[in-house]
C-alpha positions in Angstrom: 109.3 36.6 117.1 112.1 39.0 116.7 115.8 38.0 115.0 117.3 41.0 117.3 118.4 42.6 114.3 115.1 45.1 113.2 115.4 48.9 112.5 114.6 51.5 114.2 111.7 52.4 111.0 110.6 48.5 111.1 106.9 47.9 112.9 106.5 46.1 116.1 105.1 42.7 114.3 101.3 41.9 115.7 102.8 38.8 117.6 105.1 41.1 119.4 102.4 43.6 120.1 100.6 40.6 121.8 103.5 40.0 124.0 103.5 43.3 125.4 99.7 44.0 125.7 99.5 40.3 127.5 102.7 41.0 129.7 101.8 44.7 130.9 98.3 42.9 132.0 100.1 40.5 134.4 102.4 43.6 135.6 99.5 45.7 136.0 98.5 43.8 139.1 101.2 44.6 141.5 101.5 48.1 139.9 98.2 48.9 140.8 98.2 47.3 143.8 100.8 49.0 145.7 99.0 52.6 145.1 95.0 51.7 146.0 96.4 49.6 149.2 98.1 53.3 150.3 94.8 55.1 149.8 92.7 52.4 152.0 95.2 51.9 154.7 93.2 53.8 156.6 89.7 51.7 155.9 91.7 48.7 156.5 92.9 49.9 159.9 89.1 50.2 161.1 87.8 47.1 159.3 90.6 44.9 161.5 90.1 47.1 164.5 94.0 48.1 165.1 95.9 51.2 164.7 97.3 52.7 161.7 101.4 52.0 162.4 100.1 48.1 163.0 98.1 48.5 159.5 101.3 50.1 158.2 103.1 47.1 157.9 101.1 45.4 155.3 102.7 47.8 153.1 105.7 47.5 154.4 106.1 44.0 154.5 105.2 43.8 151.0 107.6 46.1 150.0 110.6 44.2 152.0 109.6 40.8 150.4 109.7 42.5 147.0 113.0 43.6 147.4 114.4 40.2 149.1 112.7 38.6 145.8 113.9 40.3 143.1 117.7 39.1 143.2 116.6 35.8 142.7 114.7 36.4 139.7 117.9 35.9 137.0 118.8 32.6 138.3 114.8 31.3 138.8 114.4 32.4 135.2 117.5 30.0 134.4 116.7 27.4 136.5 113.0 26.5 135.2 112.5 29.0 132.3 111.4 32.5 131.8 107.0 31.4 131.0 107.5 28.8 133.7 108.3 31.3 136.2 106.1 34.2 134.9 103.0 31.8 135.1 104.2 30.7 138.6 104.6 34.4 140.1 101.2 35.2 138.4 99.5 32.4 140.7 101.3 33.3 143.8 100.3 37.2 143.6 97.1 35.5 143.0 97.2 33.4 145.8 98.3 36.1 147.8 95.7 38.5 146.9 93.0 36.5 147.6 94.0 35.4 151.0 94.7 38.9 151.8 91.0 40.2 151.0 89.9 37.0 153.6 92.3 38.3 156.3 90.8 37.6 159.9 93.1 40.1 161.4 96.2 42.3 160.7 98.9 39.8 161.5 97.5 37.5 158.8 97.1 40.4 156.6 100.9 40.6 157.3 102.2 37.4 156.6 99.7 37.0 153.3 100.8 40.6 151.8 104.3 38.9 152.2 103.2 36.5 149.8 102.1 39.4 147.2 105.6 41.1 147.6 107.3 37.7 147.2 105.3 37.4 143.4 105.8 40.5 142.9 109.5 40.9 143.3 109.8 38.4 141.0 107.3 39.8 138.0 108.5 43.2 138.0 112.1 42.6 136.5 110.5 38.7 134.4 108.4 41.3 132.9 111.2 43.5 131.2 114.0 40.2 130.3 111.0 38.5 128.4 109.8 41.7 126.3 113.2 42.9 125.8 114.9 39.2 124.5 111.7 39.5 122.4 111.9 42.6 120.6 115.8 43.2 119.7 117.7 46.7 120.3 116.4 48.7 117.1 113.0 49.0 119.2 113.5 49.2 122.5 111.7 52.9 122.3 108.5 51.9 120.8 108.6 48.7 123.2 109.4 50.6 126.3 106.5 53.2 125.4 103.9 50.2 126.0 105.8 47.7 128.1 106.5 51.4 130.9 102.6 52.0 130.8 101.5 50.7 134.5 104.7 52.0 135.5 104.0 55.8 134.5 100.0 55.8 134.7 98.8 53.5 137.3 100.7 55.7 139.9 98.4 58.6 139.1 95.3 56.8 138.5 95.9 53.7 141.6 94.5 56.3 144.1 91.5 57.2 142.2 90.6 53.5 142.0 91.7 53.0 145.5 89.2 56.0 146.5 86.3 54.2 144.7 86.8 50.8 146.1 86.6 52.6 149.8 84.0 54.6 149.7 81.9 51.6 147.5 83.2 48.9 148.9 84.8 47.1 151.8 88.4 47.6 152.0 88.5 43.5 150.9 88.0 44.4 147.4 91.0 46.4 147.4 93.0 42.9 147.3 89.9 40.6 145.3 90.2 43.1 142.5 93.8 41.5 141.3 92.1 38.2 141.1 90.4 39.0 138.2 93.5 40.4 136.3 96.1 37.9 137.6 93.7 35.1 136.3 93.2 37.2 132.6 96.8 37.5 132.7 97.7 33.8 133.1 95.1 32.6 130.6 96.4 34.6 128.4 100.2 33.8 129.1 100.2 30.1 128.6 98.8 31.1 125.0 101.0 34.0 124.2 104.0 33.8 126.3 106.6 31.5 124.2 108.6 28.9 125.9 112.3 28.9 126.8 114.4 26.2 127.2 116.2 26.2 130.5 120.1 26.9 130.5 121.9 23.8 129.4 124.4 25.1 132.0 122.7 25.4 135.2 124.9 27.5 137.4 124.0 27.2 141.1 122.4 29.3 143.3 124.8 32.1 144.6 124.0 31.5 148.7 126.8 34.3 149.8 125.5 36.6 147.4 121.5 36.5 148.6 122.2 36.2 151.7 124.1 39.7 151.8 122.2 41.4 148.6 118.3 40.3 150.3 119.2 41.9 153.5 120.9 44.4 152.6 117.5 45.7 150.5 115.6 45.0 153.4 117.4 47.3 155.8 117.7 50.0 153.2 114.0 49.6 151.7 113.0 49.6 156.1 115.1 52.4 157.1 114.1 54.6 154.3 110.6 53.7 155.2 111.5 55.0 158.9 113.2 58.3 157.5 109.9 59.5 156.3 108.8 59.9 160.1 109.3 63.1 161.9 112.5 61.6 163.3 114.4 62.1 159.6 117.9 59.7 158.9 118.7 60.7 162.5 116.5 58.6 164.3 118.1 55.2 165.5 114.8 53.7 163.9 116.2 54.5 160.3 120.1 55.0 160.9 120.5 51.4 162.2 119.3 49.5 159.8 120.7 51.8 156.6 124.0 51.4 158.3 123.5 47.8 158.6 122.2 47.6 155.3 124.8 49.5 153.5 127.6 47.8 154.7 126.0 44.4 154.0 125.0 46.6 150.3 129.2 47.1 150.1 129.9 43.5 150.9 127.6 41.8 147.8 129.6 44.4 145.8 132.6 42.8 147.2 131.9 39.4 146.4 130.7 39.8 143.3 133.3 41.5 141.7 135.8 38.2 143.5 133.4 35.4 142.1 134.9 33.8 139.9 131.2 32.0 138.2 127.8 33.6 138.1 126.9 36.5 141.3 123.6 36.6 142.0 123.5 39.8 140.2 126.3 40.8 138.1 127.9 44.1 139.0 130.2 43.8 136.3 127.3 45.2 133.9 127.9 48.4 135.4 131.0 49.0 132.9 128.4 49.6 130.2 128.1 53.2 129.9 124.7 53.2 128.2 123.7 50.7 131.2 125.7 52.7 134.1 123.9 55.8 132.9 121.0 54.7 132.8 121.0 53.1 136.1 121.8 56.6 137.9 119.1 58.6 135.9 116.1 55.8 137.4 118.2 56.5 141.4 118.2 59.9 140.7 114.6 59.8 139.4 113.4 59.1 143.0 114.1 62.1 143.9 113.1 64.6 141.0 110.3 62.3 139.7 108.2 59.5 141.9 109.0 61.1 145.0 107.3 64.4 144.2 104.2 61.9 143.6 104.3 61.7 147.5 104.1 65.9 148.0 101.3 66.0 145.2 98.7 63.9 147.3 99.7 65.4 150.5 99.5 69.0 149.1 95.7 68.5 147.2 94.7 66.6 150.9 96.9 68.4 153.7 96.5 72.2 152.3 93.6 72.2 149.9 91.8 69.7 152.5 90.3 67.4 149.6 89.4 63.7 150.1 91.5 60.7 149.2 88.9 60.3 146.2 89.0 64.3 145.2 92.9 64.5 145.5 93.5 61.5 143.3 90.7 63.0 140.4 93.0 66.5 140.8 96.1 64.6 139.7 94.1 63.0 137.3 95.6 65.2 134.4 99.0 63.5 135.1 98.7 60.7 133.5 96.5 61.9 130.9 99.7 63.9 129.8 101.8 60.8 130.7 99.6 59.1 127.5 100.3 62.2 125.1 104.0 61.7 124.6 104.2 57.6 124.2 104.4 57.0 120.7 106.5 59.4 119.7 109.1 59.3 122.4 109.5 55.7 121.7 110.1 56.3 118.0 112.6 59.2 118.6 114.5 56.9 121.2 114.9 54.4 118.4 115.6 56.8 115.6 117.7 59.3 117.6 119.2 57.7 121.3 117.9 58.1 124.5 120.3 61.0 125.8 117.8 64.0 124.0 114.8 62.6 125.3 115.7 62.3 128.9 116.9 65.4 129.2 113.7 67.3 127.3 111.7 65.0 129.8 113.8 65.7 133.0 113.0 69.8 131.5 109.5 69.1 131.5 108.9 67.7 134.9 110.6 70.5 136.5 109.0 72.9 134.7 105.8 70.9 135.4 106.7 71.0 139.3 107.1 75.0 139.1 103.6 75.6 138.8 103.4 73.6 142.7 106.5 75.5 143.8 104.8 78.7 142.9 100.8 77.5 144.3 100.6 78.9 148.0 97.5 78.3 149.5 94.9 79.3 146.6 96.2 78.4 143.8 94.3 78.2 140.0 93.6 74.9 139.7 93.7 75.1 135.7 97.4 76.3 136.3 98.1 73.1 138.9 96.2 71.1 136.0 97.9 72.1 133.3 101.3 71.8 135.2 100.6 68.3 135.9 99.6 67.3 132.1 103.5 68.8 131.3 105.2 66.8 134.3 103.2 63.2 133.6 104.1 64.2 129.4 107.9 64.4 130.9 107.7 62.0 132.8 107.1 59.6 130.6 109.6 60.4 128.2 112.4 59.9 131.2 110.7 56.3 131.7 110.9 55.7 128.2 114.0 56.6 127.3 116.3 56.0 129.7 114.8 51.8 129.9 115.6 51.6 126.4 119.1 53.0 126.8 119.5 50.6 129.7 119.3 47.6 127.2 120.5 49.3 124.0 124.2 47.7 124.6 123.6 45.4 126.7 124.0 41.2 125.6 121.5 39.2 125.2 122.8 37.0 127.7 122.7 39.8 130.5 119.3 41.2 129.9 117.9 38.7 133.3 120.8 40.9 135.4 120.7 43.7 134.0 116.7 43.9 134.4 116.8 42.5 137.8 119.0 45.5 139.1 117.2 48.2 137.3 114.2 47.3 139.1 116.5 46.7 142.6 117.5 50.5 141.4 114.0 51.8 140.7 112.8 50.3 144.2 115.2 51.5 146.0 115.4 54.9 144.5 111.6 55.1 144.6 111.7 54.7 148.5 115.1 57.5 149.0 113.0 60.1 146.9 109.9 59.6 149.2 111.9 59.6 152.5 114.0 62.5 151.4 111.3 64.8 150.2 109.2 63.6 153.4 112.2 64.7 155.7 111.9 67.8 154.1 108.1 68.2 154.2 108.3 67.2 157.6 111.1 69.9 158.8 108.8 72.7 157.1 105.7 71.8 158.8 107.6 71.4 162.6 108.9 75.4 161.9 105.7 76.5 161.6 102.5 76.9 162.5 99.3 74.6 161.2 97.4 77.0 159.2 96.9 75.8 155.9 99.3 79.1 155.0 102.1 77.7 156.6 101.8 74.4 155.6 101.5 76.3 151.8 104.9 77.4 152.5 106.1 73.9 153.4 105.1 71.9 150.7 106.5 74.9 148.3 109.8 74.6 150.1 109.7 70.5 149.8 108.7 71.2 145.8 111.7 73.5 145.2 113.6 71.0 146.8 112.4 68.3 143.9 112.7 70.8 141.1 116.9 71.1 142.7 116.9 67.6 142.3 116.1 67.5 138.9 120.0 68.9 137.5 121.5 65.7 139.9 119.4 63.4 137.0 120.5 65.8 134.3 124.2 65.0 134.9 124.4 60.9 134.0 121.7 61.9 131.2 124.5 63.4 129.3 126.2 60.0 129.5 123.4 58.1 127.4 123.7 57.7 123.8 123.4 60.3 121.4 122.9 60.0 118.0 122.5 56.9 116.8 123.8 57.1 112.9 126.8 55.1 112.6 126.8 53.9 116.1 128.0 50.0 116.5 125.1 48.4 118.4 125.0 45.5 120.5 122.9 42.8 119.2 120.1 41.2 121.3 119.3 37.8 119.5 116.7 35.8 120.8 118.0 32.0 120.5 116.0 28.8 122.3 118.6 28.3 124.8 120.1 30.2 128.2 116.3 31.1 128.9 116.2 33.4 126.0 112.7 33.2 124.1 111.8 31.0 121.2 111.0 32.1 118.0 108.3 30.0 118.0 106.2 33.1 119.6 105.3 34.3 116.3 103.4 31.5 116.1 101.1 32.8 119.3 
């Protein structure tokens, strides 16, 4: 499909385009799922008659199997081939889904949303190796501006969809609804996904390494989850098991760097400054980007006292603006580097968070709506940029680990920037009282906060690449072997 080798001015081929449009389909299923689940946790709770920290855990057990999933992903992909494993993951977050909409009670709901997180820990980074072996360096912009759709949109528009379900339906169709697409999506794939020959040089499966890199995200992805309580990092419930998990984190990082033949992730990627950069900007981006996402549903629900349904049409305008900057972001990325881009974008979300930081308790809600059109427009460029600087110099032969840890990165970030901004929102609202004044001052405080945040992503954004002109680029060349994909795809 791609010889690795195309311009930044050259066209995505249709074949390509296919790709992409087929793959974000298949993605868009846990993407979506993860945000309408949140918004019925509630209906769920009542329809399987137990409380709301018992219902709790069907998110986060899903979240916890995601993250012990992911770092197997690079040698999977290896071991039986990159369309092998992406149909495979399809039919298990199928499997999942399903069985979770016919839960008989919340235990079972449990165990079958394990399955989902499972699937999905290992689609999320499949998802980004296959597009990016396909489409070569030169266009990683104009790539990432499709492939980063459900990443950017379905975040803002999940709750909406989530709202509808409830109040239309029984909490069941929250999970039957990614039948549908996983089934689309796999039709689809076996016709449009190329093959790839699995590595002629099977490495085996680094045991050490999992077994200190799943746990490790477990504990981390758990205590984070705890922080967000009223007890903060403080409380033994979260403290423990980040200890625990950070230690274990320090250990993988250990061994890695001593083993000798493949880690199951390699750290060693991490020397690439492009890569390295990136990496910190989608960490620090829990905290200035997604975990605002948090505060904006609470603030529409908690102080404006709007619905579930109400607050997620209000942040509607989000990812409208998140659409507006897509195509051209991902042409200037390929035409100019990703440094510019990020940091216009990391400009525009605070300056798309100031309108919050400013509300009170009566705010104009075509000021709030307007702000929210410039943060999901800056948001988006962030997203877009700083994934195609990720890959820009990285091999061909590294795009499975480098993908897999990006998506460890964004997971993990995702879940600090929630717990922190929570802790925060959560020390307001204990100093004062509950009138929807006070709580006005709270989330104002918690949105400062996010907007402070913000200069900690600027910093490793000035480490991405600049101008391109001249620039010696790594070359991404899609071959038949080492799981890479086929040219035959422009066949499809």
């Amino acid at each position: 499909m791609s010889n690795g080798t195309a311009g930044a001015g050259e066209p995505l081929e249709p074949a390509l385009k296919q790709l992409i449009w087929v793959l974000v389909l298949g993605a868009l299923a846990p993407a979506l799922d993860t945000t309408i689940v949140n918004v019925a946790l509630a209906a769920i709770g009542r329809g399987l008659h137990t409380s709301i920290s018992s219902s709790q855990w069907t998110i986060t057990g899903y979240l916890l199997a995601a993250g012990m999933a992911m770092p197997v992903t690079k040698w999977a992909t290896e071991r039986f081939g990159a369309k092998r494993l992406w149909l495979f993951s399809l039919a298990l977050f199928m499997v999942g889904s399903a069985l979770s909409g016919a839960a008989w009670d919340v235990a079972s709901l449990v165990v079958f949303r394990v399955v989902q997180g499972l699937a999905a820990g290992l689609m999320l980074p499949l998802v980004t190796t296959l597009l990016v072996q396909a489409a070569g360096p030169g266009r990683l912009g104009r790539l990432m501006s499709l492939a980063s759709l459900p990443m950017v949109v379905v975040p803002v528009f999940g709750p909406v969809v989530g709202g509808l379900i409830v109040n239309n339906l029984s909490w069941r169709w929250v999970f039957y609804v990614n039948v549908p697409i996983c089934v689309a999506a796999s039709l689809l794939a076996w016709r449009v996904v190329p093959e790839s020959r699995r590595s002629a040089q099977r490495q085996p499966l680094d045991l050490l390494g999992l077994g200190l890199l799943s746990p490790s995200l477990a504990l981390i992805i758990y205590g984070l989850s705890k922080a967000g309580d009223r007890s903060g990092f403080t409380g033994t419930g979260a403290l423990v098991p980040l200890v625990i998990g950070l230690v274990l984190g320090v250990a993988f990082v250990v061994h890695a760097l001593r083993r000798k033949d493949a880690p199951v992730v390699n750290v060693r990627l991490l020397r690439v400054r492009s890569y390295a950069a990136s990496i910190a900007v989608f960490f620090l981006a829990g905290l200035c980007i997604y975990g605002p996402l948090l505060l904006l549903a609470l603030y529409y629900q908690q102080v404006q006292g709007k619905s579930a349904l109400v607050a997620g049409l209000l942040l509607a305008p989000q990812g409208l603006g998140s659409l507006l900057p897509r195509t051209v972001a991902g042409k200037l990325t390929d035409r100019i580097g990703p440094r510019l881009i990020v940091l216009v974008g990391l400009v525009m979300t605070a300056l798309g968070t100031l309108g919050f930081a400013f509300a009170g308790a009566r705010p104009s809600v075509w000021v709030l709506g307007a702000s929210l059109i410039v943060r999901g427009a800056g948001l988006a460029g962030v997203t877009i940029a700083a994934m195609a600087g990720a890959f820009r110099q990285v091999a061909a032969t590294d795009v499975p680990d480098a993908s897999t840890t990006i998506r460890i990165v964004q997971q993990v970030g995702g879940s600090f920037g929630a717990a922190v901004l929570a802790v925060i929102l959560a020390h307001g609202l204990l100093t004062h009282d509950i009138s929807a004044a006070a709580r006005a001052v709270a989330f104002d405080r918690a949105f400062w906060w996010s907007i402070g945040f913000t200069a900690l992503a600027v910093l490793p954004a000035f480490l991405l690449p600049g101008n391109l002109k001249g620039r010696r680029r790594a070359q991404l060349r899609p071959t038949t072997g080492d799981g890479a994909l086929s040219n035959r795809a422009g066949a499809a």
